[in-house]
C-alpha positions as CSV (number, residue, x, y, z in Angstrom):
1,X,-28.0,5.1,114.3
2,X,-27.5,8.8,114.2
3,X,-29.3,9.4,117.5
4,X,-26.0,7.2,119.1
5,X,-23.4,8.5,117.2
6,X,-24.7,11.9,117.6
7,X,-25.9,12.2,121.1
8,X,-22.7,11.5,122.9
9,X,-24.1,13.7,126.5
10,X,-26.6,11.4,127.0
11,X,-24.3,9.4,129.4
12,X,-24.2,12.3,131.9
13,X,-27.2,14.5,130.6
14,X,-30.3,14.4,128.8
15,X,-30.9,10.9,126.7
16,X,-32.0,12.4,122.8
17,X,-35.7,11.4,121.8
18,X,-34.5,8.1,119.9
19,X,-32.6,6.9,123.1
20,X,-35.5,8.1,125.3
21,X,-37.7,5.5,122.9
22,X,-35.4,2.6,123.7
23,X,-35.9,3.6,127.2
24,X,-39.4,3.3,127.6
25,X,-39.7,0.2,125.8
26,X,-37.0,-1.4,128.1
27,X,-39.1,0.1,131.2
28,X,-42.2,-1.1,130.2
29,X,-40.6,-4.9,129.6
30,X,-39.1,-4.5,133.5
31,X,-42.6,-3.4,134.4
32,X,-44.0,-6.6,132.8
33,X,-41.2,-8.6,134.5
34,X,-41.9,-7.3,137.8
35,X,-46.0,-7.4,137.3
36,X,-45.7,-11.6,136.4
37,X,-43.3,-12.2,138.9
38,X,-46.0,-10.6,141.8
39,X,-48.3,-13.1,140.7
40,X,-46.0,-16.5,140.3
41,X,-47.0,-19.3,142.5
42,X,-46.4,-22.7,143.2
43,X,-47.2,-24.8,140.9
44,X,-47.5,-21.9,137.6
45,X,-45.9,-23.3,134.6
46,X,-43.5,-21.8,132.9
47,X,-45.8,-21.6,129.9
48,X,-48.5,-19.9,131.7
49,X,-45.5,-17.3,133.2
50,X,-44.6,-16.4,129.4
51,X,-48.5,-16.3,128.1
52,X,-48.8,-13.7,131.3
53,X,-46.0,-12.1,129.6
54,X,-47.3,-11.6,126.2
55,X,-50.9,-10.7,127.9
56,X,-49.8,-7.8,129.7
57,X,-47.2,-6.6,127.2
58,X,-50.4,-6.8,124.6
59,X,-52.6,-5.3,126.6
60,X,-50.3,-2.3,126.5
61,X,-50.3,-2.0,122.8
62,X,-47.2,-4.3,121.7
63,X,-47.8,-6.1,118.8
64,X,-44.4,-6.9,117.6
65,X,-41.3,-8.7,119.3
66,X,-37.6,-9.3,118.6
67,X,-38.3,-12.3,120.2
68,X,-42.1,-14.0,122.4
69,X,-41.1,-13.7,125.8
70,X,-39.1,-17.3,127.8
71,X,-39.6,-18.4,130.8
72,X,-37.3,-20.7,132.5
73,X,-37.5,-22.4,136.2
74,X,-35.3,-24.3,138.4
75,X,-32.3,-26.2,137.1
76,X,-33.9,-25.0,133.5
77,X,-32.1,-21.1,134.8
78,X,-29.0,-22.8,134.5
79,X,-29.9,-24.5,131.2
80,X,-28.3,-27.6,132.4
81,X,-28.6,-30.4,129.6
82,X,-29.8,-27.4,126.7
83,X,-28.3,-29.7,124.0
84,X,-30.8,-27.8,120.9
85,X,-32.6,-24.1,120.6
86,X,-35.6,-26.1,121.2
87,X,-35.1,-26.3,124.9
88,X,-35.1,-23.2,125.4
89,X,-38.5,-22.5,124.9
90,X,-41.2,-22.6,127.6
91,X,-42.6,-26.0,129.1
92,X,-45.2,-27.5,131.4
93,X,-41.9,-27.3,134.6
94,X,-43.9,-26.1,137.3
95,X,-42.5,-23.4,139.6
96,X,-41.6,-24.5,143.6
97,X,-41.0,-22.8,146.6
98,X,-37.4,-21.6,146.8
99,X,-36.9,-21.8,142.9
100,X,-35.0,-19.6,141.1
101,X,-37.1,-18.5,137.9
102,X,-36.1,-16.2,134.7
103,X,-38.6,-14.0,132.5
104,X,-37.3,-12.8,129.6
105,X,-38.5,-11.1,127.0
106,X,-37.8,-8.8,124.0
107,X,-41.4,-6.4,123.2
108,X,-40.8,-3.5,120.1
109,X,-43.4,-0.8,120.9
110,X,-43.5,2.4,118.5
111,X,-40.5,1.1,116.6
112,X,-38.4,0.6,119.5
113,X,-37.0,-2.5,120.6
114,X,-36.1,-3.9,124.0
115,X,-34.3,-7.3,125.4
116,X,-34.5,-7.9,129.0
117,X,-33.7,-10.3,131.5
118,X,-35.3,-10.5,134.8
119,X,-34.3,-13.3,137.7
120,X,-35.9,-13.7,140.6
121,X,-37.1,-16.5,142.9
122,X,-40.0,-17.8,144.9
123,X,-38.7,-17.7,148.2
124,X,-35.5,-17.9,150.3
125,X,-32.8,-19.3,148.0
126,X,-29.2,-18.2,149.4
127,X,-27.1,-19.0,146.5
128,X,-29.8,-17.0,144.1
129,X,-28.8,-13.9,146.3
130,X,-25.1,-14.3,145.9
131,X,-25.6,-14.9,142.8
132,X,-27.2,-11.5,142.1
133,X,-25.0,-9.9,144.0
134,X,-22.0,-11.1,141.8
135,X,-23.6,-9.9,138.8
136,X,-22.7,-6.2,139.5
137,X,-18.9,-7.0,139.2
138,X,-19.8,-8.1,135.5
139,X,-21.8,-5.2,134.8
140,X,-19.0,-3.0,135.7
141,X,-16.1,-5.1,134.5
142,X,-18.4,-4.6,130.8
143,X,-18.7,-0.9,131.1
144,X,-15.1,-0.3,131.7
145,X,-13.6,-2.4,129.2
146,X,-16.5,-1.2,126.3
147,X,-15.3,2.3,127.3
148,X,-11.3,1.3,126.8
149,X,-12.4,-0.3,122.8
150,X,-11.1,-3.5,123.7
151,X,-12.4,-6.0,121.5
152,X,-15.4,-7.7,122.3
153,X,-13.8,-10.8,121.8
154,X,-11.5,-10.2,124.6
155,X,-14.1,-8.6,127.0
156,X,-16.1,-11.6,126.6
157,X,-13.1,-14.0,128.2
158,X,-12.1,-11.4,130.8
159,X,-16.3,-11.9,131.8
160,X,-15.4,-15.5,131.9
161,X,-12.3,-15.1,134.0
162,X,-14.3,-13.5,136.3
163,X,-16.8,-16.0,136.7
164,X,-14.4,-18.6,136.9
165,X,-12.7,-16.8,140.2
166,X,-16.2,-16.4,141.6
167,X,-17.0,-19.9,141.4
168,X,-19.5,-20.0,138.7
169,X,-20.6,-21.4,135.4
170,X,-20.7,-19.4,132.1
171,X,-24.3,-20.0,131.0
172,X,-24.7,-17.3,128.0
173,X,-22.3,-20.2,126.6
174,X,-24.9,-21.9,125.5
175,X,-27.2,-19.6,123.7
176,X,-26.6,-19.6,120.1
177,X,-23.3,-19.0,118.8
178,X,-22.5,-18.5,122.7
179,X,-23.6,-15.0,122.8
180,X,-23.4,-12.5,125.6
181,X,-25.2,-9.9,123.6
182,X,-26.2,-8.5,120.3
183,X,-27.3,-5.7,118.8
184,X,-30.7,-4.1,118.6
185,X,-31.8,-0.9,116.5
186,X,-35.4,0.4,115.6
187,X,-37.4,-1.5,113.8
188,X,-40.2,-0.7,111.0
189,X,-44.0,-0.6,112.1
190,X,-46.1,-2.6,110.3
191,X,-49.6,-4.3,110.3
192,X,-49.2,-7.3,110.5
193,X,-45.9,-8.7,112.6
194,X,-45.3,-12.7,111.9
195,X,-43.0,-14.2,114.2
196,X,-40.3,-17.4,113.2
197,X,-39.6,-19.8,115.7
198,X,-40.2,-17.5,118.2
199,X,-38.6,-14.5,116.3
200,X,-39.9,-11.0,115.0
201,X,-39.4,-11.5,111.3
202,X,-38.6,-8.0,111.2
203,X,-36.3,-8.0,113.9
204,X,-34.5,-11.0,112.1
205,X,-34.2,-9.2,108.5
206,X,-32.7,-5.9,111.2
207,X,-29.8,-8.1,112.5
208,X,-29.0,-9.9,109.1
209,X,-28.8,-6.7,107.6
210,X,-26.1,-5.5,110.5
211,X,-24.7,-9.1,109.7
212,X,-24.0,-8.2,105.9
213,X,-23.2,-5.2,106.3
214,X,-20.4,-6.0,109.3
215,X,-19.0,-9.2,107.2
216,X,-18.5,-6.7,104.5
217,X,-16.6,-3.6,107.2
218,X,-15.0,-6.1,109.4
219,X,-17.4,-6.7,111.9
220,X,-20.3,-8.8,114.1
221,X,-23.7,-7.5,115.6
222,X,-23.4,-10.8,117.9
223,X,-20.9,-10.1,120.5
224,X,-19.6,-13.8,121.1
225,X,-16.2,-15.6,122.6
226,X,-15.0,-16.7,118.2
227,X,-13.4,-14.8,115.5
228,X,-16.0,-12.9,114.1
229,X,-16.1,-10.8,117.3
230,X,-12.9,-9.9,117.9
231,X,-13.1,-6.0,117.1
232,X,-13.7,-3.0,119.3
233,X,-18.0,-2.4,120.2
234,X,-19.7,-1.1,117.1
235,X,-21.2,2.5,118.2
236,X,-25.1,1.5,118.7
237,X,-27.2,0.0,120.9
238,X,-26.4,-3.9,122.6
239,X,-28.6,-6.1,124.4
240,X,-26.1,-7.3,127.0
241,X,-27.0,-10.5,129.4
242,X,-24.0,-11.8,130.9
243,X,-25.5,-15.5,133.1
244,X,-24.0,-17.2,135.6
245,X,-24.6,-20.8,136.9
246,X,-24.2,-22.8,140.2
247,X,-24.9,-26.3,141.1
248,X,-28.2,-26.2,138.5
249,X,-29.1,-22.8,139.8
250,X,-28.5,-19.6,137.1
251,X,-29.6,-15.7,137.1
252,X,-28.7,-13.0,134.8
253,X,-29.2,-9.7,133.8
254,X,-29.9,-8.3,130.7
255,X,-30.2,-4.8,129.6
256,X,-29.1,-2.3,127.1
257,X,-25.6,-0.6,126.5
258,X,-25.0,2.9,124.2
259,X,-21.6,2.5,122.3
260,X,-21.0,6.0,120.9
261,X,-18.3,7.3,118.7
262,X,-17.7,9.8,121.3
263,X,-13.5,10.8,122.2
264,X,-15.1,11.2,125.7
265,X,-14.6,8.0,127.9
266,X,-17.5,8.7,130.3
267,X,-19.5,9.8,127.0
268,X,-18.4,6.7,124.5
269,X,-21.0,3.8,126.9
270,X,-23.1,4.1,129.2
271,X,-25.9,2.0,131.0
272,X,-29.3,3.4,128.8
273,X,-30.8,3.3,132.3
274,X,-29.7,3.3,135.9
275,X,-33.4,2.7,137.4
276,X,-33.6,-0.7,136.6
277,X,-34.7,-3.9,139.2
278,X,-31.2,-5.3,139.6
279,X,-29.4,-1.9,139.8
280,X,-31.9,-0.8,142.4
281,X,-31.6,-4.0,144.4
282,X,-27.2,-3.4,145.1
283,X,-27.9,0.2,145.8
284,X,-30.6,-0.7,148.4
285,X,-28.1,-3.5,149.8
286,X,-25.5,-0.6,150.0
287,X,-27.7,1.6,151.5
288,X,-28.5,-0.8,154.1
């Protein structure tokens, strides 16, 4: 993506016109997060909390997705049980006072794709909070060690170590080939936008595309704790969700990360954006 590659001062400066696409798109999906989760109740499914999802994202002119939006409450945060990819997909669990909830969801709007993840939770719920709070150490453990090229591989267990010493549960573990992110590019608009299994077909033909063509150079777009990841980050843009879990309780983040080819450390990853929910919420908690 020559827009990564090429614009290595967008970590301190301005972001070029490609990045500034991705950004929007993210914002817009944080603005949809943050929208549904004003209006969740007791008793809201998480199938009605993914349809408001998709509502509001469509009544803002998406029309294509990397992936529908998820919706998971409760002990379902911590995906305790998930045995299949079935599971994760919404169901009729209703939402309780004091219970942790995730929205998730992955809109492409003008060619630009976005992956979020959004926790929150309907009440008081102390060990939500901490967790929260813990996830910063993660986000800048990831930063650091992106910008040293230490193989993802590695980065991923030095993210588990660290939730080990706090206590907690690795939950990307059991996404799909255990992934704590993957990558995410632009995609083609078209007319019509089928989805598979929950999937942007278009979206899926991107990332087997980065798959092929990484086999062939020596490397992954899933970022994951097994062989096939254990390389330095591939310059472009990753959809990065590290989750933790507690005692059926789980929260996450997820968000996207520029790897450059720049020689600059400060200038080789960055955050795309700094305004986001989660970062907003620790520098208000400093602040206080």
């Amino acid at each position: 993506m020559a827009s990564v590659t090429s614009a290595t001062s967008a970590g301190a400066g301005e972001l070029s016109a490609g990045l500034r696409g991705f950004r929007e798109v993210q914002r817009l999906a944080y603005d949809c997060a943050e929208a549904v989760a004003a209006q969740l109740k007791p008793g809201v499914t998480e199938r009605a909390a993914a349809r408001m999802q998709r509502e509001w994202l469509r009544e803002r002119g998406v029309r294509d997705w990397f992936h529908l939006p998820f919706a998971w409450f409760g002990d379902r945060t911590a995906f305790v049980n998930f045995r299949i990819p079935l599971q994760f997909f919404p169901t009729d669990r209703e939402l309780e006072p004091g219970m942790a909830f995730i929205l998730d969801m992955a809109p492409v709007h003008n060619g630009f794709t976005a992956d979020i993840g959004y926790s929150g939770c309907l009440g008081l719920n102390p060990v939500h909070d901490r967790l929260l709070a813990d996830l910063e150490a993660h986000r800048e453990l990831i930063l650091r060690e992106v910008r040293e090229r230490r193989p993802l591989r590695e980065i991923y267990e030095d993210v588990d170590r660290l939730m080990v010493r706090q206590g907690y549960a690795n939950r990307h573990r059991a996404y799909p080939f255990g992934v704590i992110a993957h990558k995410i590019d632009r995609v083609r608009q078209r007319r019509w936008s089928p989805t598979l299994f929950g999937f942007g077909t278009q979206s899926l033909k991107g990332l087997a595309s980065d798959a092929l063509h990484g086999h062939r150079d020596g490397w992954s777009p899933l970022w994951s704790p097994y062989t096939f990841s254990d390389h330095p980050p591939q310059p472009g843009l990753w959809a990065v969700e590290p989750h933790l879990g507690f005692r059926g309780t789980g929260a996450k983040f997820e968000e996207i990360l520029v790897v450059t080819d720049s020689k600059d450390p400060q200038e080789s990853a960055f955050w795309l954006d700094d305004d986001l929910p989660h970062v907003r919420r620790r520098q208000e908690e400093k602040a206080a």
